[in-house]
C-alpha positions in Angstrom: -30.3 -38.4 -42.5 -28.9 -41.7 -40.7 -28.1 -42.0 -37.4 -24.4 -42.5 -37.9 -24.8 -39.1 -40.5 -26.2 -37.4 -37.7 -23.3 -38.5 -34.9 -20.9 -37.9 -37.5 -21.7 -34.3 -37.8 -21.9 -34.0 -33.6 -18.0 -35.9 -33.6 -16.7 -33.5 -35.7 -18.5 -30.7 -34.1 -16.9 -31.7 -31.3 -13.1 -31.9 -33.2 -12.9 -35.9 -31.9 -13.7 -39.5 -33.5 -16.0 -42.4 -31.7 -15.3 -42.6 -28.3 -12.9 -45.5 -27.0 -14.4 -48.9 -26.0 -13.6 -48.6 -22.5 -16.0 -44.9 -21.9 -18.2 -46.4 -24.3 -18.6 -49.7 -22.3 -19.1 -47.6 -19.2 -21.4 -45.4 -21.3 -23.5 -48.0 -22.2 -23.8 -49.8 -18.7 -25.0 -45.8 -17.2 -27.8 -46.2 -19.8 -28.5 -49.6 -19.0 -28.7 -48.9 -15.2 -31.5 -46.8 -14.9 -30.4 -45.2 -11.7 -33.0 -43.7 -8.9 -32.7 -39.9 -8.0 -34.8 -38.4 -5.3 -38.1 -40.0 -5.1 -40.3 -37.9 -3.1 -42.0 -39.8 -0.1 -45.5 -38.5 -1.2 -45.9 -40.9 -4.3 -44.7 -44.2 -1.2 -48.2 -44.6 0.3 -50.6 -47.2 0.1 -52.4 -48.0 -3.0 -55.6 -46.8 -1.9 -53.7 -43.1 -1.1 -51.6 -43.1 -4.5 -55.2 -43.0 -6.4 -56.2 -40.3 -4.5 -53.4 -38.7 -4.6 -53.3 -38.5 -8.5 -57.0 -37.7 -9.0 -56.0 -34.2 -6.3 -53.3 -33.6 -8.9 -55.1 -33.8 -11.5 -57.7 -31.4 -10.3 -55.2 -29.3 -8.7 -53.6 -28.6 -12.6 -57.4 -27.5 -13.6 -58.1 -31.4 -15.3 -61.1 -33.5 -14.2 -61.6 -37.4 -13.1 -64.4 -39.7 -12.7 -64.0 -43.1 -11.3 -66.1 -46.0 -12.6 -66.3 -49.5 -11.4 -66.1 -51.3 -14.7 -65.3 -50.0 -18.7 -68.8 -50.8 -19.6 -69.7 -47.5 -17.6 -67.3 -45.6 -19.5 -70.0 -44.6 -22.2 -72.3 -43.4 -19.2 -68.7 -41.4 -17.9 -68.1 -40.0 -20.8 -71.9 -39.1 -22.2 -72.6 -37.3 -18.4 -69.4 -35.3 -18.9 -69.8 -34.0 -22.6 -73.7 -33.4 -21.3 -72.3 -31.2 -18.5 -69.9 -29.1 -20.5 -72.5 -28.4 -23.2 -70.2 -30.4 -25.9 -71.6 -32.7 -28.8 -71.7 -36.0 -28.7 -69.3 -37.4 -31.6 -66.0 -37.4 -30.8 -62.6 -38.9 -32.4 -61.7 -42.3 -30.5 -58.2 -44.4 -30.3 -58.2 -47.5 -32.3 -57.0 -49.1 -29.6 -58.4 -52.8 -28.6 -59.0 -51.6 -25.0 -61.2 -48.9 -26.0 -63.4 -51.0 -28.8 -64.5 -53.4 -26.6 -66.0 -50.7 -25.1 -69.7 -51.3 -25.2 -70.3 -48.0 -26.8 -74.1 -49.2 -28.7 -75.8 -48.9 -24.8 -75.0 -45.0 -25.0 -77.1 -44.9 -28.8 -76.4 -40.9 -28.9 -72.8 -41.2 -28.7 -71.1 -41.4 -31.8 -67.2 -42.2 -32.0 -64.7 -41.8 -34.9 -61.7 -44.2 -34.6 -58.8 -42.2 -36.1 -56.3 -39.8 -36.0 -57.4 -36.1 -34.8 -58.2 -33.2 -37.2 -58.1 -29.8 -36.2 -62.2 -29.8 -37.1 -62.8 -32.7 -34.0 -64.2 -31.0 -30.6 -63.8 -34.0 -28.2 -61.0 -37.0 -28.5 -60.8 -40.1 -26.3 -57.5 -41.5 -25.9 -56.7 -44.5 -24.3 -54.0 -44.0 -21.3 -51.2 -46.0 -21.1 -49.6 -44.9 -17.6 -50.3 -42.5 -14.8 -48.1 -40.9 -12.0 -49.4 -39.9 -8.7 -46.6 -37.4 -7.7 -47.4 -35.0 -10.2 -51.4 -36.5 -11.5 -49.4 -36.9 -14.9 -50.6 -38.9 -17.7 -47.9 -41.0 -19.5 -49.1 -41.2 -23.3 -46.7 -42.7 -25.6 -47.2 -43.0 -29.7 -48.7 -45.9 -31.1 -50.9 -46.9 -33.9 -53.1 -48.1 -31.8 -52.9 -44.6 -29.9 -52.0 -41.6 -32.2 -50.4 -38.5 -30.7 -52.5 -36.2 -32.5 -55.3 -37.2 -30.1 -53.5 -35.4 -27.2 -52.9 -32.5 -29.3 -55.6 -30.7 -31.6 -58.9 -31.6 -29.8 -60.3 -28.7 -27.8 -61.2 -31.3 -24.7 -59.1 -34.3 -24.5 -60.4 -37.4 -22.2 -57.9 -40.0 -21.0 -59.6 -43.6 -20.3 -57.3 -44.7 -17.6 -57.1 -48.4 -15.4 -56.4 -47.5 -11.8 -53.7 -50.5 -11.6 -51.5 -48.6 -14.5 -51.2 -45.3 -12.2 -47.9 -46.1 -10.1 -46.3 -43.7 -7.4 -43.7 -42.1 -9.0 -41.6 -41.2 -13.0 -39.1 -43.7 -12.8 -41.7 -46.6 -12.0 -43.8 -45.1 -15.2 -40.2 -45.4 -17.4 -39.7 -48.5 -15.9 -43.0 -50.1 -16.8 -42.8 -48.9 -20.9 -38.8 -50.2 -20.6 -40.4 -53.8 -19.7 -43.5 -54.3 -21.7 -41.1 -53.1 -24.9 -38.2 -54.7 -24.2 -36.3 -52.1 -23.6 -37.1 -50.0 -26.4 -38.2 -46.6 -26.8 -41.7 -45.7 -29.0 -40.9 -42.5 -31.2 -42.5 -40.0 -29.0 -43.7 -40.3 -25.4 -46.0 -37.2 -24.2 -46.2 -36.4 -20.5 -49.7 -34.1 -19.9 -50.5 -32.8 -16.9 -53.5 -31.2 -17.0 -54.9 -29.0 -20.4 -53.1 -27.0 -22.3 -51.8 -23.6 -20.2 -49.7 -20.7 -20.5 -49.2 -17.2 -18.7 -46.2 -16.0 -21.0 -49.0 -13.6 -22.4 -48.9 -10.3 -19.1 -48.7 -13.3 -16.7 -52.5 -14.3 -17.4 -53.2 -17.5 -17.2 -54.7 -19.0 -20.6 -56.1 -22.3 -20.9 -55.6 -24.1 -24.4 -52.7 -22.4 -25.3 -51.1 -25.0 -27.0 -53.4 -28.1 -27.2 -56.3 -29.2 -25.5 -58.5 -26.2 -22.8 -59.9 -29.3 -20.9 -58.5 -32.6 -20.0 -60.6 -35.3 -18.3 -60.1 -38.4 -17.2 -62.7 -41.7 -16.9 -60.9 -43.5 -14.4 -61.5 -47.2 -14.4 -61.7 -49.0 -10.9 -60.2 -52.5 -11.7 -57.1 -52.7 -8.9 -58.9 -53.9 -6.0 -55.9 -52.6 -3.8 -56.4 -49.2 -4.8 -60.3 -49.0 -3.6 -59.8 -47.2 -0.1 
């Protein structure tokens, strides 16, 4: 169904026609303002604090970091973490650039897919496009390059992250995806903080409820204003 199919049907839910040129003008210049709401003061320290700040957060919602200095000890990150949580050694990789020029060959017992996820893979490495340190919240929006089902149907999902794309606070994170595609939007954006949880179930709290049980996240060192 088209757009104008689909507002069609809302206008005459609604018993009225398009709206007149003067509230749609206004309309659109709301949209086009992006306007700030509360920003808690946590997310406005230094840069050095607003890492540290997200790696707490992320630990505090039951995920995991390590910070590396450089993406050429990513393999050693990742291979040390699937080691420690007893998990195999192939897993399903982004085909994004950022992640093949990985040197992935000096870690020989690793061995990465690049895909989409199937419900059969164990371990999936996506490649994170934005952070936020208020809440230790990935920002992971679709691409080819980075398929959704990669956040999804893996039982442990790790996040390769650059410190200098975590930012302080949600509207920075919008703000950065509004600039880098002009202003539009990418057909789905997923927000993940932490795995996978739910306590709807006697108020118990069950990890991988709905998508991945662990989330960790290789956390690349290369904003030399946020190394406290």
């Amino acid at each position: 169904m088209s757009r104008e199919a689909v507002l069609g049907a809302n206008r005459r839910g609604l018993t009225r026609g398009a709206l007149p040129e003067d509230q749609a003008m206004a309309l659109r210049a709301r949209l086009a303002a992006h306007p700030r709401h509360l920003i808690p003061a946590r997310s406005r320290v230094a840069r050095p604090a607003q890492i540290l700040l997200f790696v707490a957060n992320v630990e505090k919602e039951y995920g995991s970091v390590a910070r590396v200095a450089d993406f050429s000890d990513v393999p050693g990150a990742i291979a040390d973490y699937l080691a420690a949580q007893n998990l195999p050694s192939e897993f399903v990789m982004a085909p994004h650039p950022e992640l093949q020029g990985i040197p992935w060959g000096e870690r020989p017992l690793l061995r990465p897919r690049e895909g989409r996820a199937e419900a059969s893979d164990l371990v999936s490495v996506q490649q994170g496009y934005a952070a936020v340190a208020e809440t230790g919240t990935l920002m992971l929006p679709s691409a080819p390059e980075r398929p959704t089902t990669l956040n999804l149907l893996s039982d442990t999902a790790i996040v390769v992250l650059r410190a200098s794309r975590v930012v302080g606070a949600y509207e920075e994170a919008w703000d950065l995806l509004r600039a880098e595609r002009d202003g539009s939007m990418p057909r789905n954006v997923m927000l993940v903080t932490g795995p996978s949880r739910s306590a709807d179930i006697e108020s118990t709290l069950e990890l991988g409820a709905h998508g991945p049980r662990r989330l960790h996240v290789v956390l690349v060192d290369d904003d030399p204003a946020a190394v406290g």
